[in-house]
C-alpha positions in Angstrom: -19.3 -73.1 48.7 -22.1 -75.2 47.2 -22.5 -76.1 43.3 -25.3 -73.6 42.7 -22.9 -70.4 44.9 -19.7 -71.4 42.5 -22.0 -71.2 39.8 -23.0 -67.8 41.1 -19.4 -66.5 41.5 -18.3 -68.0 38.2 -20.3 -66.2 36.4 -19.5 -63.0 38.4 -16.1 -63.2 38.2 -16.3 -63.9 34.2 -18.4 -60.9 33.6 -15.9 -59.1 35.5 -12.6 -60.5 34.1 -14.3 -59.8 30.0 -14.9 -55.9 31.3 -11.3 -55.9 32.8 -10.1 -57.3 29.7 -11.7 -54.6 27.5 -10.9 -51.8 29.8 -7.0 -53.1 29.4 -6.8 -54.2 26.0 -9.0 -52.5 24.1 -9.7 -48.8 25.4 -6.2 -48.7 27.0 -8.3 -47.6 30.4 -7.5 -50.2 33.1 -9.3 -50.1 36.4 -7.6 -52.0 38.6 -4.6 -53.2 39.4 -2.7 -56.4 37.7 -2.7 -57.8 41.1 -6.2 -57.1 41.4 -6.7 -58.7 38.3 -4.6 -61.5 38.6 -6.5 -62.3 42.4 -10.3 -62.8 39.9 -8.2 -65.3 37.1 -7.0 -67.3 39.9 -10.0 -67.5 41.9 -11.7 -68.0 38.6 -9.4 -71.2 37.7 -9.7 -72.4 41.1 -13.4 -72.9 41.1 -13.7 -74.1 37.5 -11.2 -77.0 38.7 -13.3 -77.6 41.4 -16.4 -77.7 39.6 -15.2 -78.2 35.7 -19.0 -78.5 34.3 -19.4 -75.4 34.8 -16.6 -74.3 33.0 -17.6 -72.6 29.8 -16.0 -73.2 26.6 -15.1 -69.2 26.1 -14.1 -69.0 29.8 -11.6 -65.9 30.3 -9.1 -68.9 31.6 -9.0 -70.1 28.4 -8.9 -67.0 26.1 -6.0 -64.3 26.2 -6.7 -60.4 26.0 -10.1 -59.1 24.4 -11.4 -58.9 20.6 -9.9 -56.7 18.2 -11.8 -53.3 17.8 -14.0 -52.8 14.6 -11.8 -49.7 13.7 -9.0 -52.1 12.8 -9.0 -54.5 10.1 -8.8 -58.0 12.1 -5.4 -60.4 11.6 -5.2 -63.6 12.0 -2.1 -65.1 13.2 0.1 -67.9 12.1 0.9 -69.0 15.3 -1.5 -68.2 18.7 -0.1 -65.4 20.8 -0.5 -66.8 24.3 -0.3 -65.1 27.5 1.5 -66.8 30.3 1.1 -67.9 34.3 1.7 -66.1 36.7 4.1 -66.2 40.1 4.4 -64.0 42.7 7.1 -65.5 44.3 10.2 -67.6 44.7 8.3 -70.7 46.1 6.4 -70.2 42.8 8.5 -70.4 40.7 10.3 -73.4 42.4 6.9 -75.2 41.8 6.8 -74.0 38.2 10.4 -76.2 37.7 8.8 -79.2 39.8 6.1 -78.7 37.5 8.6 -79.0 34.4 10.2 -81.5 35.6 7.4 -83.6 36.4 6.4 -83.4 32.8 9.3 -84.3 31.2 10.3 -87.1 33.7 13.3 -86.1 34.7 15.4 -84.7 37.9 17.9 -83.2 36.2 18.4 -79.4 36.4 17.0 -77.4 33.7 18.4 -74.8 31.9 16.5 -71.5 31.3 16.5 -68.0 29.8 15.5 -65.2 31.9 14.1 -61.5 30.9 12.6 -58.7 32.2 8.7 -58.4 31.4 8.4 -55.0 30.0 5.0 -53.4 30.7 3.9 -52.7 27.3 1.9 -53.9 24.7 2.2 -57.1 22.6 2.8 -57.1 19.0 3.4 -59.4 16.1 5.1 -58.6 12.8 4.8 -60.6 9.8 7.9 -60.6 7.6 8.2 -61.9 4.1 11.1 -62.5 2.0 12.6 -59.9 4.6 10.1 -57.5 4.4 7.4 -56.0 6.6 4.2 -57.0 5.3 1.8 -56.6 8.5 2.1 -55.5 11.8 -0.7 -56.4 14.3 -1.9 -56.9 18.3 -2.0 -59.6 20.0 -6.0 -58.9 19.8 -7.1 -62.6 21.6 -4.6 -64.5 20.6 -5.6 -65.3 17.7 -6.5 -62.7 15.7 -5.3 -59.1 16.5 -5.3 -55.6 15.1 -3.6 -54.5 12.0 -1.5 -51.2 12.9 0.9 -52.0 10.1 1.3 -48.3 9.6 1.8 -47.3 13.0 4.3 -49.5 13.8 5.9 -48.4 10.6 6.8 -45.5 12.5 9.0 -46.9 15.3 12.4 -46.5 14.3 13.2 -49.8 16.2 11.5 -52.0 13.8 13.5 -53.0 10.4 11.1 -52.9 7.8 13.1 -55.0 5.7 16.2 -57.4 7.1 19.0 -57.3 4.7 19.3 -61.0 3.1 22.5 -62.4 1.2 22.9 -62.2 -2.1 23.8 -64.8 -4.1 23.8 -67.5 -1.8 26.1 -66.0 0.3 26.7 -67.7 3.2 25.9 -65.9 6.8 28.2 -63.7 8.6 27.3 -66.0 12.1 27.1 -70.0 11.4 25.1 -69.7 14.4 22.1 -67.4 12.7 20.1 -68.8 10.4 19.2 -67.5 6.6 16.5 -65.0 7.1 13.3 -67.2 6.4 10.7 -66.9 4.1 8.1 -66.0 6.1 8.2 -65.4 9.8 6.5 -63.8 13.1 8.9 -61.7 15.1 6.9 -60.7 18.4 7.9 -58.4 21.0 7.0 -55.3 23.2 5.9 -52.2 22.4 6.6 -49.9 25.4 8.0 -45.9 26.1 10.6 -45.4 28.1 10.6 -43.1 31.2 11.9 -39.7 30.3 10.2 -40.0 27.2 6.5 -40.8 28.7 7.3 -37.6 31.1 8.3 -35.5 28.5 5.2 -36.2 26.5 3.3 -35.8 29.3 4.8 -32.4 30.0 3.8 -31.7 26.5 0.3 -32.6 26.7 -0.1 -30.3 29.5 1.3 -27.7 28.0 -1.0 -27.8 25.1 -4.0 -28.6 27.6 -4.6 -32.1 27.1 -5.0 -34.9 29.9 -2.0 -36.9 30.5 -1.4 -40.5 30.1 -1.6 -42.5 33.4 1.4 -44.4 32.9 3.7 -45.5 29.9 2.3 -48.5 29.5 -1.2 -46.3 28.1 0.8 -44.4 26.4 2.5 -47.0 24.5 -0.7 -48.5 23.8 -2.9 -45.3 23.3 -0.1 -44.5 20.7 0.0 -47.2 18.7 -4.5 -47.4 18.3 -4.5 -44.2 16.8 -6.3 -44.1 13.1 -3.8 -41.9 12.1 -0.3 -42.9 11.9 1.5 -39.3 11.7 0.0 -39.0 15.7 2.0 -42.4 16.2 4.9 -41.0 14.2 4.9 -37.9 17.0 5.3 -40.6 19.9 8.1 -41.6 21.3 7.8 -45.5 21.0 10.3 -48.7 21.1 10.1 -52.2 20.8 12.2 -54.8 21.9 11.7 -58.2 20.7 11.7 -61.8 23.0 10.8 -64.7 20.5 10.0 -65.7 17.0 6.2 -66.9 16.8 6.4 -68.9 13.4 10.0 -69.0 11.1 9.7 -71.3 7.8 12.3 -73.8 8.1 14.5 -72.0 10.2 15.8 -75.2 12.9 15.9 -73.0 16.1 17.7 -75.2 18.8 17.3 -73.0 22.0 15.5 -69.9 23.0 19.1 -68.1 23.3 19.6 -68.8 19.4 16.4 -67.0 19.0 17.1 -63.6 20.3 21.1 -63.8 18.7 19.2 -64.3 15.0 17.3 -61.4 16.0 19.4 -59.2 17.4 22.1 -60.3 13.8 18.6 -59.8 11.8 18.5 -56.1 13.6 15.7 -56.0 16.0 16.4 -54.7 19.7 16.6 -57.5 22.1 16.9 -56.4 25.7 20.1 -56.2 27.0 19.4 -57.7 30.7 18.2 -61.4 29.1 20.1 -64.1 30.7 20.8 -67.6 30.7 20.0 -69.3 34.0 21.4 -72.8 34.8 18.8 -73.7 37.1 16.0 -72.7 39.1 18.3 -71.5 41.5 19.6 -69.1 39.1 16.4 -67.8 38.0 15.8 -67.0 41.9 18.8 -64.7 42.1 18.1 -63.2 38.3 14.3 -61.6 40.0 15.8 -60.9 43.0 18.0 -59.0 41.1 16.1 -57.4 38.7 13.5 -56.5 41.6 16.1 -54.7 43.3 17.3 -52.6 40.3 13.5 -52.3 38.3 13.4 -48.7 39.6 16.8 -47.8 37.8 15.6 -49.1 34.7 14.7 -46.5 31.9 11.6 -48.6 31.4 8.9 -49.9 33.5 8.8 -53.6 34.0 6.4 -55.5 36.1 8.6 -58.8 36.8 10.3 -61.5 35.2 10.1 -63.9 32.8 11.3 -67.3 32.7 11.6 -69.7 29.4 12.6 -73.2 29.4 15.7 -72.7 26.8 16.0 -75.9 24.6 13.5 -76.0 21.9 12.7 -79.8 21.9 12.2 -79.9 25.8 9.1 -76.5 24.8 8.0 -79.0 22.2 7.8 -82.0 24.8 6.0 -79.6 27.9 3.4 -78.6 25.1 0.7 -76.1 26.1 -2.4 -75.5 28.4 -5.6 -73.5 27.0 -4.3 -69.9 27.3 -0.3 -70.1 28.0 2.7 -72.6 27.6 3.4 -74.8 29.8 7.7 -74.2 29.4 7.4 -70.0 30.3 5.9 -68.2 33.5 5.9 -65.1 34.5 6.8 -64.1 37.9 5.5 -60.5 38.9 6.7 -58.5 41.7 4.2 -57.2 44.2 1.9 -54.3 43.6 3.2 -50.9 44.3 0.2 -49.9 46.1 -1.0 -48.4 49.3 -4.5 -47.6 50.8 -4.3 -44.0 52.5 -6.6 -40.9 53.4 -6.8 -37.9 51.9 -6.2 -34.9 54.2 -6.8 -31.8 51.7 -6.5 -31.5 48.4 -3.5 -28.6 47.5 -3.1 -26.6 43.7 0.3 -26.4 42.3 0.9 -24.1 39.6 3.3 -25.4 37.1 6.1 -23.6 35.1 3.6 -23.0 32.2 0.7 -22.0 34.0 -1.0 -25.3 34.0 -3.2 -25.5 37.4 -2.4 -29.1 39.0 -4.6 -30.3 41.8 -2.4 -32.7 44.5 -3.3 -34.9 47.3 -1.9 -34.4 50.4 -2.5 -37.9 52.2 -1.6 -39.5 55.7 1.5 -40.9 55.1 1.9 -44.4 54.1 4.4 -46.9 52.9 4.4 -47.3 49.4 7.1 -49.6 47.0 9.4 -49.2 49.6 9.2 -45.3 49.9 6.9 -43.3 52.1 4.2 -41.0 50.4 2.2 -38.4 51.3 1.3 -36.5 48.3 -0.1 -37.5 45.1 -1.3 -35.8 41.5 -4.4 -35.8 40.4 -3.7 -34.6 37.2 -7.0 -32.2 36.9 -10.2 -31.5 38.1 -11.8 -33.9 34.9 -9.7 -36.8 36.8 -11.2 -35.8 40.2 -14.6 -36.0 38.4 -14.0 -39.2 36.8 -12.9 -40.6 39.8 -15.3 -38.6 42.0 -12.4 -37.5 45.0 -13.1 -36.0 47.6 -11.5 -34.4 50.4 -11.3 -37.2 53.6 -11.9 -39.8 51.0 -9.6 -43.0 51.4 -8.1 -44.1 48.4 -5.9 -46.8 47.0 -2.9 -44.7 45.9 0.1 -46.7 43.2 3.7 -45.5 42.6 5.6 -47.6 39.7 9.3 -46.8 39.4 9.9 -43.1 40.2 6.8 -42.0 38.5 4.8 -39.4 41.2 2.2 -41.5 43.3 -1.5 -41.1 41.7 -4.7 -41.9 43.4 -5.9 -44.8 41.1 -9.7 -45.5 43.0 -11.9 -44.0 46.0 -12.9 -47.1 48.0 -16.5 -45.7 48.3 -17.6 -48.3 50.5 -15.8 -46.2 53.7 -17.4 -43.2 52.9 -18.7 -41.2 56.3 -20.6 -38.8 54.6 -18.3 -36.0 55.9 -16.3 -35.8 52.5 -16.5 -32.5 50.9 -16.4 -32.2 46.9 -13.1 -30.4 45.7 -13.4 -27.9 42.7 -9.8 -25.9 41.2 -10.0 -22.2 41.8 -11.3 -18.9 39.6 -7.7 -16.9 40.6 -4.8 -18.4 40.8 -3.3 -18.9 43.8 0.1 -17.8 43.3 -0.8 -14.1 41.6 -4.4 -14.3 42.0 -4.9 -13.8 38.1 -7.7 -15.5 36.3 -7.6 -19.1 35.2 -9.0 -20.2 32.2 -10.3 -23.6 30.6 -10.0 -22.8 26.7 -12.3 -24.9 24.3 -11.3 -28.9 23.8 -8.9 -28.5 26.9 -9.0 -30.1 29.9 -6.1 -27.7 31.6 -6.7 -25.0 33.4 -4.3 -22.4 33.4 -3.3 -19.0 34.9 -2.9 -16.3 32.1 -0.9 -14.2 34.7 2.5 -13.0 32.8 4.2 -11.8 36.1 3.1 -15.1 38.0 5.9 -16.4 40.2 5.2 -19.9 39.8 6.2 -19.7 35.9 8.6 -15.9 35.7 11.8 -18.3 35.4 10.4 -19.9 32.4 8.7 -16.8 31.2 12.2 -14.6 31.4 14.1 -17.4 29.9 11.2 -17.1 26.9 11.6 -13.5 26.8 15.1 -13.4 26.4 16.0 -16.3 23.7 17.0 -15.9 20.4 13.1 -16.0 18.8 12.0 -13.1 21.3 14.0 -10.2 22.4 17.5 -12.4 22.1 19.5 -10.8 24.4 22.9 -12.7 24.7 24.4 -13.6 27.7 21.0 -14.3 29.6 20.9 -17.6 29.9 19.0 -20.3 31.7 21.8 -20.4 34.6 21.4 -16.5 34.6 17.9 -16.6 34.8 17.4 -18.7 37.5 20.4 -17.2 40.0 18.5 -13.9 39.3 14.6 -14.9 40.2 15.7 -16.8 43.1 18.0 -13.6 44.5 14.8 -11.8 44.0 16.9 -9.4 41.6 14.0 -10.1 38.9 10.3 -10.6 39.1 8.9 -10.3 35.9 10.7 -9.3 32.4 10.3 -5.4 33.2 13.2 -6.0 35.6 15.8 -6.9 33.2 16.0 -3.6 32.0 16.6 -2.1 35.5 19.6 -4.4 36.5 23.1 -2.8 37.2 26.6 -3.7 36.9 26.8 -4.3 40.8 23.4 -6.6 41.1 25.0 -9.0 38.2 28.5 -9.2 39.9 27.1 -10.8 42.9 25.9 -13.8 40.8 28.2 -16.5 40.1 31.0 -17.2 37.4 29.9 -13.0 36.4 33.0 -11.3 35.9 32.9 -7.8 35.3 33.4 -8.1 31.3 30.6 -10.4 31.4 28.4 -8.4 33.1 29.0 -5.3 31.0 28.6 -7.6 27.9 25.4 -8.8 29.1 24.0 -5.2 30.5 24.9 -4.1 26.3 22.7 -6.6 25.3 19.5 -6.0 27.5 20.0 -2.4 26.4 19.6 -3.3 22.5 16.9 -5.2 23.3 14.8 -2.3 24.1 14.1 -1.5 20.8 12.5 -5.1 19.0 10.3 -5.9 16.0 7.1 -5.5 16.8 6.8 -9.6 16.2 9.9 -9.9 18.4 8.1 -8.5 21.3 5.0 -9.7 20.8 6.0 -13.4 21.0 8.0 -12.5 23.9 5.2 -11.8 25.8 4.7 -15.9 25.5 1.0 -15.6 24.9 -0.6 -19.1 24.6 -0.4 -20.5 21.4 1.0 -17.6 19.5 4.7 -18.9 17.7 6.8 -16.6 15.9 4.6 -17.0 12.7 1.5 -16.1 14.3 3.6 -13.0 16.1 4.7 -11.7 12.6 0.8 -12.2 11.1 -0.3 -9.9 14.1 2.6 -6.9 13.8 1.7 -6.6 10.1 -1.6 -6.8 10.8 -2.2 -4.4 13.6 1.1 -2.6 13.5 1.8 -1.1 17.3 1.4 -3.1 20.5 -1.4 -0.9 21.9 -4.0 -1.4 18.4 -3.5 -5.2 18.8 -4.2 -5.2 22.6 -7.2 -3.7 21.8 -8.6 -6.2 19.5 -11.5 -8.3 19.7 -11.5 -11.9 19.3 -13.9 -11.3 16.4 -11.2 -8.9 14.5 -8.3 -11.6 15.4 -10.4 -14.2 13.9 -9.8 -12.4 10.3 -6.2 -12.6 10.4 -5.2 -15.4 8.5 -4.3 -18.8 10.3 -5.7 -17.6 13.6 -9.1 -19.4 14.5 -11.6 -19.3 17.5 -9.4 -21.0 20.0 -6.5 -18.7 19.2 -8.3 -15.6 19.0 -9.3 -16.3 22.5 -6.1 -16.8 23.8 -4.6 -13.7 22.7 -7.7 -11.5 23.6 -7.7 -12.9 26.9 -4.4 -12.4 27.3 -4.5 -8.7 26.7 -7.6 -8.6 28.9 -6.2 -9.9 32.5 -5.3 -7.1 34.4 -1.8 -8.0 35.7 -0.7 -8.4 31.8 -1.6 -5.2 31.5 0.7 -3.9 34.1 3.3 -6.1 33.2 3.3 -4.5 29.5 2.9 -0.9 30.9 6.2 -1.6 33.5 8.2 -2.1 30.0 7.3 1.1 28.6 8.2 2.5 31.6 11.3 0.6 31.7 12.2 1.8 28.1 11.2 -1.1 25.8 9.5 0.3 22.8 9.0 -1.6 19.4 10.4 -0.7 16.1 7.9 0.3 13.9 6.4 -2.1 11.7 7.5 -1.7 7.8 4.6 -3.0 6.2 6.3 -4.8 2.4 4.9 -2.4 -0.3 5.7 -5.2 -2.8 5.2 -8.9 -2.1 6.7 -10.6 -5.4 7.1 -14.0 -3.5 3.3 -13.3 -1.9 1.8 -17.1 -2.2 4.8 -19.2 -2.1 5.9 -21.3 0.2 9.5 -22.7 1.4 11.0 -25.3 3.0 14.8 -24.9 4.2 16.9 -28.5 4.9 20.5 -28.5 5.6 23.1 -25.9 5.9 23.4 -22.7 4.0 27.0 -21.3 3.8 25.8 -17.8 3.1 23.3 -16.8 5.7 21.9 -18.4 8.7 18.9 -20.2 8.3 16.8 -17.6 10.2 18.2 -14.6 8.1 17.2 -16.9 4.8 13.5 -17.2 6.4 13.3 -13.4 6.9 14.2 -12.9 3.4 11.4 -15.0 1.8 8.8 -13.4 4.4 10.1 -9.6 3.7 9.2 -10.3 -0.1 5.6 -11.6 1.0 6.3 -15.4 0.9 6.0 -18.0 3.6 8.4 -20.6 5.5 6.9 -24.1 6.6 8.8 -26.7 8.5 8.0 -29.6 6.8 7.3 -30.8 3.3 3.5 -30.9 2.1 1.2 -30.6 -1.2 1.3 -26.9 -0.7 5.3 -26.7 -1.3 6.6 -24.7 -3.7 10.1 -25.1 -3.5 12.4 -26.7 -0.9 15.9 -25.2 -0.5 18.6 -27.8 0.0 22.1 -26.6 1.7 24.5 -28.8 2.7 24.0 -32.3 4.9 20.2 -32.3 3.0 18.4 -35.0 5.1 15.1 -36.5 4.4 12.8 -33.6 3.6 15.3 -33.6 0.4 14.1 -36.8 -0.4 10.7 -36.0 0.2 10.6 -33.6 -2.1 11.9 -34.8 -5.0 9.7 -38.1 -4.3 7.0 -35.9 -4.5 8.0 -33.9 -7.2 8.5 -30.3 -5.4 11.1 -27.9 -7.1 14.2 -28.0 -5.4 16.7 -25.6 -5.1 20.4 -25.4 -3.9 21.6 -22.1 -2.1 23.0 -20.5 -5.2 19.8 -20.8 -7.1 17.7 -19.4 -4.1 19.8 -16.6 -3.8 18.8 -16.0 -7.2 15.4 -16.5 -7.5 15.2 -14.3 -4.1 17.7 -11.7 -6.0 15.2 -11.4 -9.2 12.2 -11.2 -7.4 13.3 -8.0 -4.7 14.2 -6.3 -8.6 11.0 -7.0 -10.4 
């Protein structure tokens, strides 16, 4: 390659690395792999130390990460957050230690301290006098975002370290006093189960999921509004301290046992390594286990330990010359996409997945992957015959993460999701602000477990003894298809289930026979009509009073109910609408399930107030208390707000307690509820 080609490619591959960079670190949209990434740097460096002229000053190899976004107030660190090399393999990293050694002019082995790199996002926190005074990004390195209040919310951070009084000397001779002023930095990240449980959440509530934790993490802690970050499921373990006023940190290892005495999480798999040799077995290791691990890590990293040896091997433009990280290889694969298949999940949620020619894929073979939803397929613009780069990290399920365009035959055909669904053949819908599509089909196979196990827990029709074990032995004997069934089970079907003894089953036959008569707000919540709770159930008995006036309703007359709005309206209109709900609801009558008549409170003395329960109350459940207040007109929240009128406080009070009388709501213990509730059914 000539001068004026490198000079070509160099600025190619720099336009390309600053778009990467803002795709990663500042929309929290990557898209392409870190290999991929990592392959532009390194040919990047290369040819700018083959032709260093051309190096520019703001070169990508000599900046970390991306400029802060103008939604955050910019922070400017104490101390630069630098990123660090990167090895790929054991050969690499024995040249990082020849490299070290070099430097400092010495054979002798040298000792380091090993830890997994989590894949998460970078964050510094500012402490003063022991306090948390800001919270940040690492932004470029040297100035970040302030997210202070967001990070606030992760129960992992202290947001103040307890310091000795007096002059009290510390309870470890090994740890430091807790300086003045210091820069704890760590990872943000979300663990496994916890990224797939919010996932199942957002789908459930119709909004896209996050890719993969390490978005999540990051999408998390961006937001504008911290109560969204407080919702999130975030942790944060800590790896170094970036500035410490005259605290004389010997080693690396004396850093993380200060913090971990300070209380910060550290990560429990950091090790020491004697040599290089060590450090060899420790990824090995820690390759071989990663996909165990509750979180998702991406490699190693490796730290010279000693303090004055960091101090001696100094720093490059963009990283420290003492640390490296070694990554392990790419999880990905490039397969062909056969058909595309829709899956219809336990909440009606429509999933489009790949079904691929089989390939090889971080050690496991794959042939299916999500798409997540036909706005992904868009995005991404997948077709059927397309061939695609496919990832899988951990146990995560495989996703399509690009089309490579560039193979395209022409014989691709577009893929759209379906009008019925195609387990029942009911409609699916797309409801406003939603990228879900879902089947509104109440007898629909695909979701009846969940559906029965709804209809039958204590907020619905509460029948005892039908549990989640029951429910399931019972669909998959094919002695229950949709709720109707329950009431037409005998003694004899229930004995051939397992661990039902004949007391049991009489016990449990009792209790779907009660349950033929429900509130009206009972039943209707049963039915497990999108977004309708058992507040909104109770709004529409009062309100329409029978089953058969309510199905009737418009979204227009829904809409004036109070606390139902447009998207709700819809949801329970459409409901009512589909065809095979209809049936469903007409197979109960028939089955005997009619609803109590609705008493509509003559008097409504508490009509305007609202409550907040904490704790335990000795002389009623917490659910018979919350009847009480709404029988004489008044209204339970579950959280403390300006609209509060009084909280009641039983026993083990926790923080909505303090809450209250922070903000100055009336509180009330259970003896003067009872009264209060007792004066106002007598007025």
């Amino acid at each position: 390659m000539n001068r004026e080609e490198a000079r070509l490619r160099i600025e190619e591959l720099t336009a390309a690395i600053l778009h990467h960079n803002r795709r990663y670190y500042q929309l929290d949209a990557p898209e392409i792999s870190d290999a991929e990434y990592d392959r532009l740097l390194r040919e990047l460096q290369a040819l700018e130390t083959q032709h260093p002229d051309l190096a520019a000053p703001d070169s990508p190899t000599r900046r970390v990460g991306a400029p802060p976004l103008e939604k955050f107030r910019a922070v400017t660190h104490l101390t630069p957050m630098l990123s660090l090399a990167n090895a790929f393999s054991a050969e690499d990293i024995r040249e990082f230690d020849r490299r070290c050694k070099r430097l400092l002019g010495s054979e002798e082995p040298i000792r380091y301290l090993v830890e997994p790199k989590l894949d998460g996002l970078a964050v510094n926190l500012l402490y003063e006098r022991g306090a948390l005074a800001v919270g940040s990004t690492r932004g470029d390195g040297a100035v970040g975002e302030d997210v202070t209040l967001n990070l606030r919310t992760i129960p992992a951070i202290p947001l103040a370290i307890p310091r000795p009084a007096g002059g009290a000397p510390q309870a470890d001779a090994d740890v430091p006093p807790v300086p003045e002023r210091m820069e704890v930095r760590g990872e943000v990240c979300m663990e496994r189960e916890a990224f797939r449980s919010l996932n199942r959440r957002r789908e459930e509530e119709g909004e896209a999921p996050f890719a993969n934790p390490r978005n999540a993490a990051a999408g998390s802690l961006r937001q504008l509004d911290s109560r969204i970050t407080a919702k999130r499921p975030l942790t944060m373990f800590c790896y170094t301290v970036g500035f410490a006023e005259g605290a004389p940190f010997r080693t690396q290892q004396q850093v993380l046992r200060a913090l971990d005495a300070w209380g910060f999480t550290v990560n429990g798999l950091i090790r020491p390594a004697a040599d290089v040799d060590a450090c060899i077995r420790y990824y090995d290791h820690i390759r071989e286990i990663r996909d165990t691990l509750p979180y998702e890590i991406d490699g190693i990293v490796i730290k010279v330990d000693a303090i004055a040896l960091q101090e001696r091997l100094g720093f490059v433009a963009r990283s420290p010359r003492w640390a490296i990280a070694c990554k392990f290889a790419a999880d990905q694969g490039r397969t062909r996409i056969e058909a595309i298949i829709v899956q219809v999940g336990r909440t009606g949620v429509l999933t489009p997945v790949a079904v691929m020619e089989p390939v090889r894929v971080g050690g496991v073979t794959v042939s299916r992957a999500t798409l997540h939803n036909q706005d992904e397929i868009d995005r991404k613009d997948i077709r059927v015959g397309d061939t695609v780069v496919i990832q899988r990290a951990g146990d995560v399920i495989p996703e399509v993460v690009e089309v490579v365009k560039t193979l395209r035959t022409g014989a691709e055909t577009p893929f759209h999701l379906p009008e019925r669904c195609p387990e029942c053949g009911s409609h699916v819908v797309r409801l406003e602000g939603e990228v879900a599509h879902r089947c509104i089909g109440i007898a629909c196979p695909a979701q009846i477990r969940e559906r029965i196990a709804h209809f039958a827990s204590r907020g619905a029709l509460d029948i005892e003894g039908l549990g989640e074990k029951t429910v399931i032995q019972l669909v998959d004997k094919g002695l229950v298809a949709d709720p109707a069934d329950l009431f037409g089970l005998t003694k004899e079907q229930l004995l051939r289930l397992e661990r039902m003894a004949d007391k049991s089953a009489a016990n449990l036959l009792d209790a779907i026979e009660r349950a033929k008569h429900p509130p009206l707000d009972r039943l209707v919540f049963a039915l497990g009509i999108r977004h309708v709770g058992e507040a909104t159930a109770k709004r529409l008995a009062q309100a329409f009073g029978d089953l058969d006036a309510l199905a009737a309703a418009g979204p227009e007359e829904l809409e004036k109910i109070r606390d139902i709005g447009p998207e709700v309206a819809a949801s329970i209109a459409g409901f009512f609408r589909e065809p095979a709900n209809r049936t469903a609801i007409e197979k109960l009558r028939t089955a005997g399930v009619v609803p109590r008549a609705v008493t509509r409170p003559r008097r409504a003395p508490l009509a305007g107030k609202s409550f907040v329960f904490t704790g335990i109350l000795n002389g009623m459940g917490r659910n018979e208390a919350k009847s009480l207040v709404e029988s004489l007109g008044g209204s339970v929240a579950g959280s403390v707000s300006r609209t509060t009128d009084y909280v009641v406080a039983g026993e083990s009070a926790g923080s909505k307690l303090a809450k209250a009388r922070r903000d100055g709501v009336a509180v009330l213990d259970e003896a003067a509820f009872f009264t209060l509730v007792r004066e106002s059914a007598t007025e």
